[in-house]
Backbone bond lengths (Angstrom), bond angles and torsions (degrees), N, CA, C in turn:
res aa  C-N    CA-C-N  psi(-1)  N-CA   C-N-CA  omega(-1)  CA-C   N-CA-C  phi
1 X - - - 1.467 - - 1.525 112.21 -
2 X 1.436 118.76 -30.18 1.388 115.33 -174.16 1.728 108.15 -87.65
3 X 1.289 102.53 144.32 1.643 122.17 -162.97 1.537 108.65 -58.18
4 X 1.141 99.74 -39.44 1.431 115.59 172.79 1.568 133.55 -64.15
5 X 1.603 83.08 -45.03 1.995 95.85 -174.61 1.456 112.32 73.23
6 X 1.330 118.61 32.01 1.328 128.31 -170.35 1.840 103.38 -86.24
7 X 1.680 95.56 124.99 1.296 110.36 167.23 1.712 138.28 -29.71
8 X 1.284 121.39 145.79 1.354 93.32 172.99 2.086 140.04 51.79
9 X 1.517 101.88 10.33 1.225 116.31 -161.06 1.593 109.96 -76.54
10 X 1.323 107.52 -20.30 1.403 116.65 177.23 1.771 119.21 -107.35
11 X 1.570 123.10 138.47 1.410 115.87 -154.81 1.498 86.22 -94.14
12 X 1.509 127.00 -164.97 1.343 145.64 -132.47 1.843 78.54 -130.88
13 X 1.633 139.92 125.86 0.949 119.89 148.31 1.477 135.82 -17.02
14 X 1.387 116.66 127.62 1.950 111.55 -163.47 1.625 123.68 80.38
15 X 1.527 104.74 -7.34 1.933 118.28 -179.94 1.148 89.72 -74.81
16 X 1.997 167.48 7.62 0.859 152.03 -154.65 1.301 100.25 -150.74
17 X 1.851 113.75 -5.88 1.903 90.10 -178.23 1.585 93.90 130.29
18 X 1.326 133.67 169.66 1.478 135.65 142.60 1.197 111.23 -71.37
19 X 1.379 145.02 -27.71 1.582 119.79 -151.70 1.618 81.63 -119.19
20 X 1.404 146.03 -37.16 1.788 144.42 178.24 1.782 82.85 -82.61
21 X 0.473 118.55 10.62 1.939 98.49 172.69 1.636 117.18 42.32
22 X 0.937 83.08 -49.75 1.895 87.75 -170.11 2.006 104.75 137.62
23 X 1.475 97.39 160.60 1.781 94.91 179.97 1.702 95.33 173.05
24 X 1.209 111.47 -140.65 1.470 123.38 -167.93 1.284 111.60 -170.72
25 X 1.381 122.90 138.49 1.552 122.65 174.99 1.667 100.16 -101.53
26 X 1.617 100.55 117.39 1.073 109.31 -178.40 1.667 122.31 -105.19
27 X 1.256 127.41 -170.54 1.400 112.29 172.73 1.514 101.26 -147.97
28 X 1.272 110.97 110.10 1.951 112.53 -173.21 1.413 107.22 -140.92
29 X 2.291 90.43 122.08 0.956 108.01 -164.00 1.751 124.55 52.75
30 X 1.490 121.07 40.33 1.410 152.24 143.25 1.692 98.03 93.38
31 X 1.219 110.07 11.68 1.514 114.80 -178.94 1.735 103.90 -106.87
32 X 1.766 117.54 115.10 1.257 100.55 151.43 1.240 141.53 -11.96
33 X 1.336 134.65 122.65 1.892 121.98 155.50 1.554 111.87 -118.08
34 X 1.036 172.18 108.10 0.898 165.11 138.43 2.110 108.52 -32.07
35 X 0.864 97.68 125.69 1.770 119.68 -174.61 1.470 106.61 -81.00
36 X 1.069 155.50 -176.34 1.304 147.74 -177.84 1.737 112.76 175.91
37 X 1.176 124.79 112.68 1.250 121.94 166.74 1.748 106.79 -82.01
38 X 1.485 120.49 141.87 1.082 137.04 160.55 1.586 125.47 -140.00
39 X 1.496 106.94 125.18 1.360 124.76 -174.29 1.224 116.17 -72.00
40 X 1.870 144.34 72.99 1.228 125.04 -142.18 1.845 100.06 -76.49
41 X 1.287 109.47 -38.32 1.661 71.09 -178.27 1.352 125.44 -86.30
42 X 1.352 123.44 23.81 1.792 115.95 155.70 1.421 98.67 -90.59
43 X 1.400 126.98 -40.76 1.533 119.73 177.76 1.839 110.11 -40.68
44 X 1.428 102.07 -52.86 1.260 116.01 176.17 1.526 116.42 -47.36
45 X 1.462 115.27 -58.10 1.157 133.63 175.87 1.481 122.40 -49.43
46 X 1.775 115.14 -50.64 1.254 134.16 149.77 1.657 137.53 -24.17
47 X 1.448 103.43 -59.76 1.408 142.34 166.63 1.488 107.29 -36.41
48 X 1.605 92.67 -69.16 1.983 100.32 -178.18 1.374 110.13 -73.66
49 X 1.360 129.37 -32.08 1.613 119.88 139.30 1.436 136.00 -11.21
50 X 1.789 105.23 -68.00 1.022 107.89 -177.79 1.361 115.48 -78.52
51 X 1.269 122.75 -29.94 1.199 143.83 -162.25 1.840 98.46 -60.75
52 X 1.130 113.49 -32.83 1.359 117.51 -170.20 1.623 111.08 -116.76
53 X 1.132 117.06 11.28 1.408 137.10 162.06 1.550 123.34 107.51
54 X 1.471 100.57 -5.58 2.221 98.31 -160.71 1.677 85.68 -87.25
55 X 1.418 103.68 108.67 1.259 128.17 169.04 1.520 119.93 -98.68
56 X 1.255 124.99 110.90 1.198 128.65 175.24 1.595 140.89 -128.71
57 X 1.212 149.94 128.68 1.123 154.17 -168.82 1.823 126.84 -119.89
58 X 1.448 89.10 148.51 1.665 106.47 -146.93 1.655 96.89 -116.92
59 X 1.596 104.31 140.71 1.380 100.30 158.40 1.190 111.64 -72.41
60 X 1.810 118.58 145.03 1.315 109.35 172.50 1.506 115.68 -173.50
61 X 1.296 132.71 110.49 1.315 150.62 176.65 1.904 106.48 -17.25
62 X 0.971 128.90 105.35 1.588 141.22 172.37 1.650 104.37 114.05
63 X 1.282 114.44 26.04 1.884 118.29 -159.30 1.507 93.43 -164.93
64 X 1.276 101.63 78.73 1.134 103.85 174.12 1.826 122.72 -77.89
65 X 1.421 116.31 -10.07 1.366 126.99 157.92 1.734 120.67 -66.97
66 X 1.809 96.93 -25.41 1.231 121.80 -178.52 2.084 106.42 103.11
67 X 0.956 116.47 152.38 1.464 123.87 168.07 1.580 112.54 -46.17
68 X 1.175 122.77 107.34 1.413 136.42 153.42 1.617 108.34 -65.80
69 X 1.242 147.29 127.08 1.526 154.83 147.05 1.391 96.77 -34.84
70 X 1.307 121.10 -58.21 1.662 119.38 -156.84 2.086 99.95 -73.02
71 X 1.056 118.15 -3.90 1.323 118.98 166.48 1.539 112.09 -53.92
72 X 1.491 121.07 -58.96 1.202 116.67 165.74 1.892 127.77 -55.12
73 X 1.249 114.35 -34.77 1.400 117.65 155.09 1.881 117.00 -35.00
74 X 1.688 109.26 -57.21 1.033 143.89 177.58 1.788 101.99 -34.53
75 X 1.791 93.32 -83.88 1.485 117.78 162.95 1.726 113.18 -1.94
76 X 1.666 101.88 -77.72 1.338 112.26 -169.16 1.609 93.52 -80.34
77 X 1.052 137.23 -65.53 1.271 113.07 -166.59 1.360 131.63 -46.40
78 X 1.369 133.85 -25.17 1.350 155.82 -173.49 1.487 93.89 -102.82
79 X 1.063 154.99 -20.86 1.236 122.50 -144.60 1.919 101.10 -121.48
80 X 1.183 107.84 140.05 1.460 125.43 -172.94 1.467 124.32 -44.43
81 X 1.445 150.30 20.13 1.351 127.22 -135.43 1.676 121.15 -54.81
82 X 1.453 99.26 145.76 1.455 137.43 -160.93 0.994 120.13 -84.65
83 X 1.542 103.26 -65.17 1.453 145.63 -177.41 1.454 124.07 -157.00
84 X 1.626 119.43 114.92 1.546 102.82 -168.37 1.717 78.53 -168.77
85 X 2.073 97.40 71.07 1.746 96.37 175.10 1.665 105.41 -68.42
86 X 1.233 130.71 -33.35 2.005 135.64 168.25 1.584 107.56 -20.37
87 X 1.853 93.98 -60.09 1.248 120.38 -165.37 1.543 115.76 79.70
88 X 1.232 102.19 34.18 1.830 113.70 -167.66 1.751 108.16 -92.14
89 X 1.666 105.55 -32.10 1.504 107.35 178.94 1.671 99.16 -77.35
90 X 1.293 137.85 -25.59 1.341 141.58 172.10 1.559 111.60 -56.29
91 X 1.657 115.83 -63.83 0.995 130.90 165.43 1.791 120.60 -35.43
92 X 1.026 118.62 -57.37 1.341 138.92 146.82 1.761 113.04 -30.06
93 X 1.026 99.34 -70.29 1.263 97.63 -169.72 1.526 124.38 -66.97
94 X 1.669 108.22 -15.06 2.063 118.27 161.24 1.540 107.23 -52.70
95 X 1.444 119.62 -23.23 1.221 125.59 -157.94 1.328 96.28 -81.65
96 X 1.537 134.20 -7.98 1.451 127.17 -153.56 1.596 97.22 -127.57
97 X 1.065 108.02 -4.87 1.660 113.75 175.29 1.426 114.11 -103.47
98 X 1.336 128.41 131.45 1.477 134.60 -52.12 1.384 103.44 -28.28
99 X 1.668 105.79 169.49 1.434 125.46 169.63 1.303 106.12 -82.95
100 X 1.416 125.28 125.82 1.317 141.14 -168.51 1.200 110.13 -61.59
101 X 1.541 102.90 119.07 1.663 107.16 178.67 1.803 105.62 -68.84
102 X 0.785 130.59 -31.56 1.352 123.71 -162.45 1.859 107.88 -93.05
103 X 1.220 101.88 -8.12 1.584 110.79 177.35 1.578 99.38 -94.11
104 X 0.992 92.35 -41.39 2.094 94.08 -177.46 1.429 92.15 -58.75
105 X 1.386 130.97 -56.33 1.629 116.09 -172.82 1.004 130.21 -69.29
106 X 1.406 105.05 -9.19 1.627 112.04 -159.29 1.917 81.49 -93.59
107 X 1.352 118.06 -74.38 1.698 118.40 176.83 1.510 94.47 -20.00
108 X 1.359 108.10 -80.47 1.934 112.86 -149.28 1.907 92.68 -49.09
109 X 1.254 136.56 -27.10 1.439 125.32 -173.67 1.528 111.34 -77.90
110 X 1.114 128.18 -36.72 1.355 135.13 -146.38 1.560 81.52 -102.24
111 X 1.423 134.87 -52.39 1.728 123.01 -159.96 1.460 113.79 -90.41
112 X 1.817 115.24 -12.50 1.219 106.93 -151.86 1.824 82.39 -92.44
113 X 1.024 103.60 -21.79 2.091 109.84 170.70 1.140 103.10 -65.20
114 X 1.273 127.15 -48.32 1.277 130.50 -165.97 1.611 117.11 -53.10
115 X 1.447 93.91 -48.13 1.680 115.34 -164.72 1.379 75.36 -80.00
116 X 1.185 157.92 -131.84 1.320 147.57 -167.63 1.430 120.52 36.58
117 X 1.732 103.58 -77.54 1.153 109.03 168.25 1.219 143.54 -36.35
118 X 1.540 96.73 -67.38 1.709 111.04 177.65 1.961 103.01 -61.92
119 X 0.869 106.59 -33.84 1.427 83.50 177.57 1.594 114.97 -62.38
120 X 1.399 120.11 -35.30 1.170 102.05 -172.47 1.405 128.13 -85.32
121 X 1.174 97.90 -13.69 1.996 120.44 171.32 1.838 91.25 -76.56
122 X 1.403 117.24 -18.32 1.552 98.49 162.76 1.233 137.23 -87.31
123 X 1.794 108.97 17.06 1.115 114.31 176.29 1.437 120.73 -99.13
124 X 1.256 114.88 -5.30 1.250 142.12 167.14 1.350 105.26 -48.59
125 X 1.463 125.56 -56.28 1.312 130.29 -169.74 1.967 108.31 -59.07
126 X 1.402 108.72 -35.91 1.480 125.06 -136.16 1.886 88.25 -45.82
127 X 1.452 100.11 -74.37 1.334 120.74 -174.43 1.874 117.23 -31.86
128 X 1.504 96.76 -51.44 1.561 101.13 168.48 1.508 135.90 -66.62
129 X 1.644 103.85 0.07 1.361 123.14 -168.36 1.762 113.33 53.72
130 X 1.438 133.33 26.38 1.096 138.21 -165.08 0.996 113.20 -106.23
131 X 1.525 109.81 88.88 1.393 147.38 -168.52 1.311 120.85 -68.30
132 X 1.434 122.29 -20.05 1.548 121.05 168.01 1.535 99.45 -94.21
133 X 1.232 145.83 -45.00 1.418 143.83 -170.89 1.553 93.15 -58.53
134 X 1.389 122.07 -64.26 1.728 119.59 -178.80 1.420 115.59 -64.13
135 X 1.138 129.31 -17.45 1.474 131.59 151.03 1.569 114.52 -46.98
136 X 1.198 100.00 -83.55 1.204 120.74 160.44 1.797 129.31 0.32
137 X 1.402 98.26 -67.32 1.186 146.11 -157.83 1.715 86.27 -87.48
138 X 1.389 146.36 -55.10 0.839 150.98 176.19 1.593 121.27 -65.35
139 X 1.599 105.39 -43.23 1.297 105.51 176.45 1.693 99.83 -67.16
140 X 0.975 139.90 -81.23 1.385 144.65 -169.97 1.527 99.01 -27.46
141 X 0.949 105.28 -52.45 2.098 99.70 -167.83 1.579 93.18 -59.79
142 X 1.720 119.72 -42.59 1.539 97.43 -170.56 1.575 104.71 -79.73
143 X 1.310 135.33 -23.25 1.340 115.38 -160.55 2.107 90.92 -94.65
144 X 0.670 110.25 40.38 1.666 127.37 173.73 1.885 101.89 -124.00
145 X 1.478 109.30 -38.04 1.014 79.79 165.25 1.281 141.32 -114.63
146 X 1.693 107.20 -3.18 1.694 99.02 131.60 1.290 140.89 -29.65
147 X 1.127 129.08 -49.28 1.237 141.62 166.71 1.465 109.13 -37.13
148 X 1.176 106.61 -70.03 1.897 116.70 171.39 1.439 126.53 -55.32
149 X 1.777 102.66 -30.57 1.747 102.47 157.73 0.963 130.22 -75.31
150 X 1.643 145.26 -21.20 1.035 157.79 166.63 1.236 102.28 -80.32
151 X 1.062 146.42 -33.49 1.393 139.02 -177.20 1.677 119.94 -81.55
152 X 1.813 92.06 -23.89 1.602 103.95 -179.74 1.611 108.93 -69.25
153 X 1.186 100.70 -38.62 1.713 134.09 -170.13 1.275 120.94 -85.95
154 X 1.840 103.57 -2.75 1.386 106.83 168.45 1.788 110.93 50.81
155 X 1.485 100.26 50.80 1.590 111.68 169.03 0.962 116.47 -138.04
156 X 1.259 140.16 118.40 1.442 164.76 -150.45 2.230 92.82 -73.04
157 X 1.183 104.41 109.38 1.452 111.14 150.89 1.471 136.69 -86.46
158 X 1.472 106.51 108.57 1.724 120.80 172.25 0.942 133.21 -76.40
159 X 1.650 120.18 -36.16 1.348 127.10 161.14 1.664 151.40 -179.87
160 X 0.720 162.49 137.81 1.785 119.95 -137.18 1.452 130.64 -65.22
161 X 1.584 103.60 -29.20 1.231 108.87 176.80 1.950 115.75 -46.98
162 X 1.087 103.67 123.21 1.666 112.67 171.03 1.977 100.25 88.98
163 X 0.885 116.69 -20.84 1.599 117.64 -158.51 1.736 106.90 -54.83
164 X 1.166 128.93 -16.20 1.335 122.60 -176.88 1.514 97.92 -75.04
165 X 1.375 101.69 -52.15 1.465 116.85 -170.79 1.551 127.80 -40.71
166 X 1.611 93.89 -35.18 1.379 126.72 -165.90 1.691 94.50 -85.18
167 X 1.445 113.61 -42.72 1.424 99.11 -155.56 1.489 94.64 -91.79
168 X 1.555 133.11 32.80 1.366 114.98 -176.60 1.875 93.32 -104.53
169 X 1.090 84.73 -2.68 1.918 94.80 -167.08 1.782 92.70 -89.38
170 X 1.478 118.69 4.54 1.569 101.89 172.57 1.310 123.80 -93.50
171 X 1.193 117.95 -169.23 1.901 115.26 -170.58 1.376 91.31 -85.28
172 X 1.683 125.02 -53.87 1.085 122.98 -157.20 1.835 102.37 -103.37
173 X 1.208 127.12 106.71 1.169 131.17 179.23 1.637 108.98 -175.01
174 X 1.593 102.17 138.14 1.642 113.43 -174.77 1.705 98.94 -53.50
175 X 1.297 96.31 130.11 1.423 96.05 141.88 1.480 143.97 -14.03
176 X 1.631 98.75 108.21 1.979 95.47 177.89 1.592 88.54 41.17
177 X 1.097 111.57 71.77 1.670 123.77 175.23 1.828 95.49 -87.54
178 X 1.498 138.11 -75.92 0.946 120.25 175.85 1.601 137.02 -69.55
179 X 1.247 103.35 3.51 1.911 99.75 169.62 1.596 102.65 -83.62
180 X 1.457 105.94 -33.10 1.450 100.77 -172.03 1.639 110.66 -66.10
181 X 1.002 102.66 -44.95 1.644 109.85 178.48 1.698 105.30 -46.46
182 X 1.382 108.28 -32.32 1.336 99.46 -151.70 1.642 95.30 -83.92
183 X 1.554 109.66 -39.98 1.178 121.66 148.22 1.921 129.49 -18.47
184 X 1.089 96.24 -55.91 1.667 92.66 179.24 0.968 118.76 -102.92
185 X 1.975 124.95 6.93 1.378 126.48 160.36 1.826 108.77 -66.76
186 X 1.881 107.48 -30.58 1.507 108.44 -159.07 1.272 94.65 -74.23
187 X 1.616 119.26 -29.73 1.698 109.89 177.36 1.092 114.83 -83.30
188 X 1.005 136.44 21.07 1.909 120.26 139.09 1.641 120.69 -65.31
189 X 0.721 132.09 81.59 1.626 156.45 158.04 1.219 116.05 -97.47
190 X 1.679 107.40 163.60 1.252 85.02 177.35 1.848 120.65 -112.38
191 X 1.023 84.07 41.76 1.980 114.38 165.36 1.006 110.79 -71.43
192 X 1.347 144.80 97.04 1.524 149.78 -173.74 1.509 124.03 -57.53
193 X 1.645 93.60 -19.00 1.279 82.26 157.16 1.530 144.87 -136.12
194 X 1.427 79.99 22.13 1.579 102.00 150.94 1.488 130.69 -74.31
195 X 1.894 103.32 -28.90 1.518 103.30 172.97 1.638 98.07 -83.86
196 X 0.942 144.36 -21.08 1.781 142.77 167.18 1.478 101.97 -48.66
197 X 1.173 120.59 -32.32 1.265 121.96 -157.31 1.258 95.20 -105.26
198 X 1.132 136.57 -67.82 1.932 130.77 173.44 1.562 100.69 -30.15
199 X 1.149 128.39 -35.78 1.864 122.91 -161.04 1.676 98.70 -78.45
200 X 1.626 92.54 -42.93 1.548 96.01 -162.63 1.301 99.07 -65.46
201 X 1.277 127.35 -37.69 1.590 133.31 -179.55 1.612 111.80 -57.41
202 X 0.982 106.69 -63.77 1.367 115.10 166.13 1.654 123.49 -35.89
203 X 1.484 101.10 -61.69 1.263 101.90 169.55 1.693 135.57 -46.13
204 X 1.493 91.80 -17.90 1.867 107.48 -170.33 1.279 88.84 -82.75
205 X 1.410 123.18 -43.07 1.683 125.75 -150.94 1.659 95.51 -67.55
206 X 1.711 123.02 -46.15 1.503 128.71 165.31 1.365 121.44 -50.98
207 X 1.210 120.16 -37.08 1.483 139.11 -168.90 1.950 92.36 -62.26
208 X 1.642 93.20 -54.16 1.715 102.49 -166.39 1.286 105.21 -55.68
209 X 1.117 105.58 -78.76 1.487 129.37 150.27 1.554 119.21 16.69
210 X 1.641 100.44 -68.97 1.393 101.29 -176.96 1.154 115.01 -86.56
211 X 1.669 129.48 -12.04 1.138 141.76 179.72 2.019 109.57 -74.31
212 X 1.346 99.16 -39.70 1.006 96.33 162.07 1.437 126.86 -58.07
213 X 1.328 123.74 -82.01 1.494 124.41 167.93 1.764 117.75 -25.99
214 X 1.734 111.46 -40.51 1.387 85.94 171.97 1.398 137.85 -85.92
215 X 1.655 103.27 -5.67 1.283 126.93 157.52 1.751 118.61 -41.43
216 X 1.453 102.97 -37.71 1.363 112.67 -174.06 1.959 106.27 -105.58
217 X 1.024 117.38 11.73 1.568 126.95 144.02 1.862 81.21 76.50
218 X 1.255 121.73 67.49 1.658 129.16 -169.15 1.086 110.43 -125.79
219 X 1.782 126.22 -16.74 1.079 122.50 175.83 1.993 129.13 -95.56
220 X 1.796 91.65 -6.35 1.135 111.92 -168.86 1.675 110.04 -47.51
């Protein structure tokens, strides 16, 4: 399938991690594909996990937020079927219709603390001028609160790439939600009070954030 016919292009089941399995980035007919191993009965297993709220996340190489469990939820709900003569990825996928009330609360509890958190363990950095830890420290608080916009909005999250972008297109989301972000990534410098000013910014975007969700009676 790949344009090339390039050797060795695909890894050994487990060459990618436990939760990416392993696969190959291919190129067919001059368009990227990315290849993907999936384990259906931990996907399966996963699913009724999320489905009932125990949400959990993994360090893990291509996830730089780290592996979310509910990614595979994501997987089947979003994803096109091809081929599925079993009918097991179908089966799977009833499980994702409605969006799980008890997964939406369980996400919005665990990230909207989170994003909280890490911001304030990013103040730690300010004084030392230590610009990758407050980076750092910033990215995590926002992709925490992705997590809580998509979940407010009852939209299934796949993965960080694009997700600010995505969540400015929801009903419930701050204002110019991703320029601002992009906004208080440029003030990390090491101008002290430009990083005062990225936190404080940040902090409004959580403030909204949580005002929203309690608007919608989510924290009860």
């Amino acid at each position: 399938m790949d344009d090339d016919h390039r050797d060795n292009l695909i890894t050994e089941i487990g060459g990618w991690g436990p939760w990416i399995n392993g696969g190959g980035w291919l190129k067919v007919n001059q368009k990227p594909v990315d290849f993907l191993y999936r384990d259906l009965n931990k996907v399966s297993n996963v699913i009724d996990q999320c489905v009932m709220g125990d949400i959990t996340i993994d360090y893990h190489s291509g996830h730089p937020h780290g592996f979310i469990n509910s990614i595979y939820l994501a997987e089947i709900a979003l994803c096109k079927v091809l081929w599925d003569p079993s009918g097991v990825v179908g089966e799977m996928k009833l499980k994702t219709t409605p969006y799980p009330h008890v997964l939406q609360k369980s996400i919005i509890r665990k990230f909207l603390w989170e994003a909280q958190f890490s911001l304030e363990i990013g103040k730690k950095g300010v004084y030392k001028k230590d610009l990758s830890y407050i980076a750092g420290c910033c990215f995590r608080s926002v992709s925490c609160l992705n997590q809580v916009l998509f979940a407010l909005n009852e939209t299934y999250w796949m993965n960080e790439k694009g997700a600010a972008a995505i969540a400015d297109s929801f009903s419930m989301v701050p204002s110019q939600y991703s320029n601002r972000i992009n906004n208080i990534l440029t003030l990390v410098t090491e101008d002290q009070a430009d990083l005062e000013k990225a936190q404080s910014l940040l902090r409004d975007l959580i403030h909204e954030t949580d005002n929203l969700v309690t608007s919608k009676g989510l924290l009860n």
